[in-house]
Backbone as a printed PyTorch tensor [residue, N CA C, xyz], in Angstrom:
tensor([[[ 15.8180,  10.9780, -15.0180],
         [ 14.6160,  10.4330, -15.5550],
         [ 13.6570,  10.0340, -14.4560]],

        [[ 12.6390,   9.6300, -15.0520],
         [ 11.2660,   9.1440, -13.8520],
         [ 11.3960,   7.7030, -13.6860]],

        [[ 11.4550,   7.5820, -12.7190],
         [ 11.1040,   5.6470, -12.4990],
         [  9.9870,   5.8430, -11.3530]],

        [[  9.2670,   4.2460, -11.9180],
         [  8.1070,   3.9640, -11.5290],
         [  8.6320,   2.5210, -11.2970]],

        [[  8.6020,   2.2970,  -9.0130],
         [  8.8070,   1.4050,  -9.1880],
         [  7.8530,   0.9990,  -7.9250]],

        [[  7.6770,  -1.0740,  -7.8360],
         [  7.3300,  -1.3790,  -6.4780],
         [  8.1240,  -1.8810,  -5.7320]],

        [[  8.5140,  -1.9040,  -4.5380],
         [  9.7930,  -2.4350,  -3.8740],
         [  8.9430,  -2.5970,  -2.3490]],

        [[  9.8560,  -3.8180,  -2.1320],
         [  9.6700,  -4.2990,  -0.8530],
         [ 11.0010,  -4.4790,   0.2400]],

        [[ 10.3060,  -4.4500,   1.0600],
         [ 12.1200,  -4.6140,   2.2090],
         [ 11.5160,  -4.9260,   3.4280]],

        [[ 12.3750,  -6.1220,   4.1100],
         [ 12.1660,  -6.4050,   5.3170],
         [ 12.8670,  -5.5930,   6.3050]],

        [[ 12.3550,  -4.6220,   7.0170],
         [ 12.8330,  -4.3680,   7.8850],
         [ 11.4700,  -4.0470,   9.6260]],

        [[ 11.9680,  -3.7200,  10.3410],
         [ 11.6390,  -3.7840,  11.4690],
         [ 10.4870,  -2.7340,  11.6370]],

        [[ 10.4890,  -1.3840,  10.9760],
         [  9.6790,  -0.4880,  11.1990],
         [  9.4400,   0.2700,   9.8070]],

        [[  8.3660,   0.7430,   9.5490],
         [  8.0100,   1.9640,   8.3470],
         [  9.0040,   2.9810,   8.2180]],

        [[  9.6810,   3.2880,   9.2000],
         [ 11.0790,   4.2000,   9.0260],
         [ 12.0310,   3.9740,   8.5110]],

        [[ 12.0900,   2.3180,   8.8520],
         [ 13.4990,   1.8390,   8.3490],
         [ 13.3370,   1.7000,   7.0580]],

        [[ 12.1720,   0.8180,   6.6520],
         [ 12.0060,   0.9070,   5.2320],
         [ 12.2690,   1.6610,   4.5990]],

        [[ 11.5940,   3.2270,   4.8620],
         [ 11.7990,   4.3540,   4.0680],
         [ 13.1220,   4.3910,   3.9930]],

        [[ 13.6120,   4.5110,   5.0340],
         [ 15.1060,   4.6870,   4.6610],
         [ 16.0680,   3.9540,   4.1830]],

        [[ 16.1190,   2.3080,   4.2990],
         [ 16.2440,   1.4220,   3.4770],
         [ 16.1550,   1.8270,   1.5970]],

        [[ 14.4920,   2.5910,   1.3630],
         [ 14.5900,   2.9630,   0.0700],
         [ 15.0870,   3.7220,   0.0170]],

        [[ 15.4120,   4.8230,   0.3610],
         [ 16.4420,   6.0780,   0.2100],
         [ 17.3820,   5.6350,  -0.0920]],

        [[ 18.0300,   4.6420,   0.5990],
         [ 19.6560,   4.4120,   0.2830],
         [ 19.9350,   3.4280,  -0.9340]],

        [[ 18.3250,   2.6570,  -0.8430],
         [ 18.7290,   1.8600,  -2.1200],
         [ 18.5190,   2.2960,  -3.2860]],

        [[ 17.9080,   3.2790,  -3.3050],
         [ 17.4680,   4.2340,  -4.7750],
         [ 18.9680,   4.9640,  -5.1620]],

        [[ 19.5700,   5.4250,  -3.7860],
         [ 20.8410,   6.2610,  -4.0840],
         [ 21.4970,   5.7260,  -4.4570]],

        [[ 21.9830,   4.3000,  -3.9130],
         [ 23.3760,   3.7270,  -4.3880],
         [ 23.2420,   2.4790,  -5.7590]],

        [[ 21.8560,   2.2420,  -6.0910],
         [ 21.5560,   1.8230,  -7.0770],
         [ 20.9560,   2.5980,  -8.8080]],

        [[ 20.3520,   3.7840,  -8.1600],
         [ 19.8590,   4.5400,  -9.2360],
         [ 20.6950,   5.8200,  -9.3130]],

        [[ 21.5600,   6.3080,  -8.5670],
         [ 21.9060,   7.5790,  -8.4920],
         [ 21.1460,   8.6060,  -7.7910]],

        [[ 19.1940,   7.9860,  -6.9470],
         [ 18.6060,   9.4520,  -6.9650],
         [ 18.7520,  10.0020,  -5.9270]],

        [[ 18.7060,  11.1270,  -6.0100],
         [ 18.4980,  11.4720,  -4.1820],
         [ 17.1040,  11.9690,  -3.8470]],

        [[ 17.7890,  12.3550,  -2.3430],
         [ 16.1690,  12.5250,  -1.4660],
         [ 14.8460,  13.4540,  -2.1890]],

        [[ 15.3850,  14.6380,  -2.8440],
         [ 14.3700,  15.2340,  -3.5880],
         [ 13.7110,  14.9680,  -4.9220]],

        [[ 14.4890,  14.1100,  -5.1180],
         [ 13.8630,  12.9910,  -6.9250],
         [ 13.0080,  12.1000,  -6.3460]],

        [[ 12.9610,  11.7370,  -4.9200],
         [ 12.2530,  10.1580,  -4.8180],
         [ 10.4830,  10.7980,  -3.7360]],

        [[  9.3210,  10.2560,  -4.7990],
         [  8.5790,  10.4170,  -4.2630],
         [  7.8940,   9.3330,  -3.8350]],

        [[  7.6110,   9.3240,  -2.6260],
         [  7.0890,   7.8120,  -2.4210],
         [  5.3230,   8.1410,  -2.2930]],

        [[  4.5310,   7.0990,  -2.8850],
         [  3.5910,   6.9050,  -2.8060],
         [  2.4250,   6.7250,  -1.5650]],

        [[  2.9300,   5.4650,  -1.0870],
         [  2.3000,   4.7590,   0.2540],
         [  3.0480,   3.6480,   0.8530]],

        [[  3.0280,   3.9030,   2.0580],
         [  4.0560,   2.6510,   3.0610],
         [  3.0970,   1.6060,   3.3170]],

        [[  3.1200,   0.6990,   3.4210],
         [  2.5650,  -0.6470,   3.4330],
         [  3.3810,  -1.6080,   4.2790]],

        [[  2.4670,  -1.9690,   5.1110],
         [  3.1120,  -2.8550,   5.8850],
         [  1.9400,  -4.1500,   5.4080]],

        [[  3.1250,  -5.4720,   4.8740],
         [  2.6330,  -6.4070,   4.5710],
         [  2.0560,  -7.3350,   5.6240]],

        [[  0.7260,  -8.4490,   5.7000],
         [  0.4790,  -8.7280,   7.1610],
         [  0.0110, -10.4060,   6.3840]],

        [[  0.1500, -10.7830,   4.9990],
         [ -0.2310, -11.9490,   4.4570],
         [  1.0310, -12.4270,   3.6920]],

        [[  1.6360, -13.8490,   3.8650],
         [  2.9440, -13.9830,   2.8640],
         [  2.3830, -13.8100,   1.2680]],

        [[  1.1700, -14.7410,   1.2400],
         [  0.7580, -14.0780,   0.1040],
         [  0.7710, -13.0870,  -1.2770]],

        [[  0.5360, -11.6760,   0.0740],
         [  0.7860, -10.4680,  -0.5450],
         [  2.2940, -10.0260,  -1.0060]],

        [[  3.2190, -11.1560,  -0.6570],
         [  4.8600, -10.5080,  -1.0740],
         [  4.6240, -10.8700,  -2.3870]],

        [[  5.5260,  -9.9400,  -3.3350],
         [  5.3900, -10.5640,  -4.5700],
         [  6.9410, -10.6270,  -5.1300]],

        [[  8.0570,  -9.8530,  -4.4830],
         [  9.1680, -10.5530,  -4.8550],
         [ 10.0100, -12.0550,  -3.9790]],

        [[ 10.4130, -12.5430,  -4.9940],
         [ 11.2260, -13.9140,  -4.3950],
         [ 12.3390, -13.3760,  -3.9140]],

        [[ 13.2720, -12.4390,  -3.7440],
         [ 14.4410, -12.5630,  -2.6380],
         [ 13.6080, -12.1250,  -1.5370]],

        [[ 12.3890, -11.6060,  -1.4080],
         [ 11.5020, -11.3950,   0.1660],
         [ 10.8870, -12.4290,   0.4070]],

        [[ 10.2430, -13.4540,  -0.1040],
         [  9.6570, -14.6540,  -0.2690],
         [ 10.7300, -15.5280,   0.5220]],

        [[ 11.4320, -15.4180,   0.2010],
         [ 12.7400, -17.0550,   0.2110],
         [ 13.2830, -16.7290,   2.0390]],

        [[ 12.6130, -15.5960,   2.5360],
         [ 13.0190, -14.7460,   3.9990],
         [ 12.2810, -15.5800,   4.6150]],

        [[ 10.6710, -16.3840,   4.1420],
         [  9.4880, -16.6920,   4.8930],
         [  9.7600, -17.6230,   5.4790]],

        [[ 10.8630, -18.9050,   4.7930],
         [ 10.4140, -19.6260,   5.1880],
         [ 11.2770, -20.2030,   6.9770]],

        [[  9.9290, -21.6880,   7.1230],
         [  9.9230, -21.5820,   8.6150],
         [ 11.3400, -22.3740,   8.7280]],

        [[ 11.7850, -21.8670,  10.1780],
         [ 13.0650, -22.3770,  10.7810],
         [ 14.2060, -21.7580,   9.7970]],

        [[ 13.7690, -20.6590,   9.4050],
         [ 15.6120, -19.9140,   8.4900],
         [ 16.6370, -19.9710,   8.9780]],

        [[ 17.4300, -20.9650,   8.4900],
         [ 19.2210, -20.1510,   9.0990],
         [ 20.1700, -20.2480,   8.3630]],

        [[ 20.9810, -19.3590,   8.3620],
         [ 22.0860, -18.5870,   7.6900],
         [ 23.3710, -18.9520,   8.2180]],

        [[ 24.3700, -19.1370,   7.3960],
         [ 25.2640, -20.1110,   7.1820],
         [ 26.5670, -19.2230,   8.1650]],

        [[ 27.4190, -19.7340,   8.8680],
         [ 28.6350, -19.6090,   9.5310],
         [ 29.6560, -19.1750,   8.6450]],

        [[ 29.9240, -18.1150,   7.3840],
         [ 30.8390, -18.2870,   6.9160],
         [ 32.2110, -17.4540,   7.7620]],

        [[ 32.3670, -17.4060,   8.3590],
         [ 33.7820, -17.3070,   9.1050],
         [ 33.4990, -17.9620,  10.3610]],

        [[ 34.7150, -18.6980,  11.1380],
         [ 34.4850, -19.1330,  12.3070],
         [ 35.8260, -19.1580,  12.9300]],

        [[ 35.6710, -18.7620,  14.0950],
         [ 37.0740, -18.2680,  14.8730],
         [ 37.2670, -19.5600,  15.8620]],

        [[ 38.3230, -20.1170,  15.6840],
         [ 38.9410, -21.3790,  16.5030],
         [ 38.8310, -20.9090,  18.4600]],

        [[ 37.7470, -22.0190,  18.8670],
         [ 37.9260, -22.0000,  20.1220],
         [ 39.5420, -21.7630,  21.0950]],

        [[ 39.6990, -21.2340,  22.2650],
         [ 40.8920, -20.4370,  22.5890],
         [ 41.2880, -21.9000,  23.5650]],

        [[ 40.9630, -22.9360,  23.5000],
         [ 41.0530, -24.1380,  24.8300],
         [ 42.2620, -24.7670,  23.9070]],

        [[ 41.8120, -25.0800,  22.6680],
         [ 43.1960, -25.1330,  21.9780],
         [ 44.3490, -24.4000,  20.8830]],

        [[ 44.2170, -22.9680,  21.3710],
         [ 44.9970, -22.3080,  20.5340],
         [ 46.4570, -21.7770,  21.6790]],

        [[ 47.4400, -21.7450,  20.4150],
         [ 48.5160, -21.4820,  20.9880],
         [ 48.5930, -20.3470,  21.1310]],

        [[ 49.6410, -19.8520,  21.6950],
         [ 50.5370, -18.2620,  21.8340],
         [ 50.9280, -18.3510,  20.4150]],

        [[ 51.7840, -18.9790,  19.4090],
         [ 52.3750, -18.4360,  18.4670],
         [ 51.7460, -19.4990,  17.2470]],

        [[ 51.7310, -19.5850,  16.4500],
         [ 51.3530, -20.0800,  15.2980],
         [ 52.3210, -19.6990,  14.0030]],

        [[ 52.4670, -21.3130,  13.2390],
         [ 53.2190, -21.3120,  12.0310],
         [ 52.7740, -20.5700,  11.2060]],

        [[ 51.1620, -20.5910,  11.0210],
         [ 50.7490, -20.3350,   9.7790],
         [ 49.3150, -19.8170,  10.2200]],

        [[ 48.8380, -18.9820,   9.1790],
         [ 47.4900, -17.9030,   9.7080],
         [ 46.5620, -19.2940,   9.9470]],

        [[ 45.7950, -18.7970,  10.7180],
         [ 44.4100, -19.4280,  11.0310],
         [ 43.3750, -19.8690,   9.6490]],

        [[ 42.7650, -20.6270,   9.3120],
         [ 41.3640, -21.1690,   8.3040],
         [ 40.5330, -20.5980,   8.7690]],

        [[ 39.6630, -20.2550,   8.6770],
         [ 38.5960, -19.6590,   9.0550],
         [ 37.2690, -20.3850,   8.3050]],

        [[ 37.2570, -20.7080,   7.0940],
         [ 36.4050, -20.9100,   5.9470],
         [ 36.5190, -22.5620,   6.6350]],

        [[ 35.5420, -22.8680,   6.5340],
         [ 35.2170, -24.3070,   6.9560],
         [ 33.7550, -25.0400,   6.3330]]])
């Protein structure tokens, strides 16, 4: 079928994007490279102009992203251990 869509993606360059949509059209819609016609690349330059919220929620100032695994400093780890390591903290 035809889809008509707008999509946004943070990435680093107009290439990546494109290709970013390629892969997300494939592994989300099924399409491949010769079903997907793209319109126009746009590089956004106002927060403004974003109009989805999982790209929105990227803006804001001082972002940081959470530690979920963390590997125990080696000053106090042994040679052998009872029991596996925690990691999740």
């Amino acid at each position: 079928g035809t889809h008509n869509m707008y999509k946004e993606y943070r990435e680093m360059s107009r290439c990546e994007a494109v290709q970013a949509l390629y892969q997300d059209m494939a592994a989300r819609h099924r399409a491949r490279f010769r079903s997907i016609h793209i319109i126009k690349v746009v590089e956004v330059e106002k927060a403004d102009d974003i109009r989805r919220p999982y790209i929105k929620q990227l803006l804001t100032k001082n972002l940081k992203f959470p530690l979920p695994h963390r590997v125990p400093k080696t000053a106090g780890k042994k040679v052998f251990a009872a029991h596996r390591p925690a990691t999740f903290f």
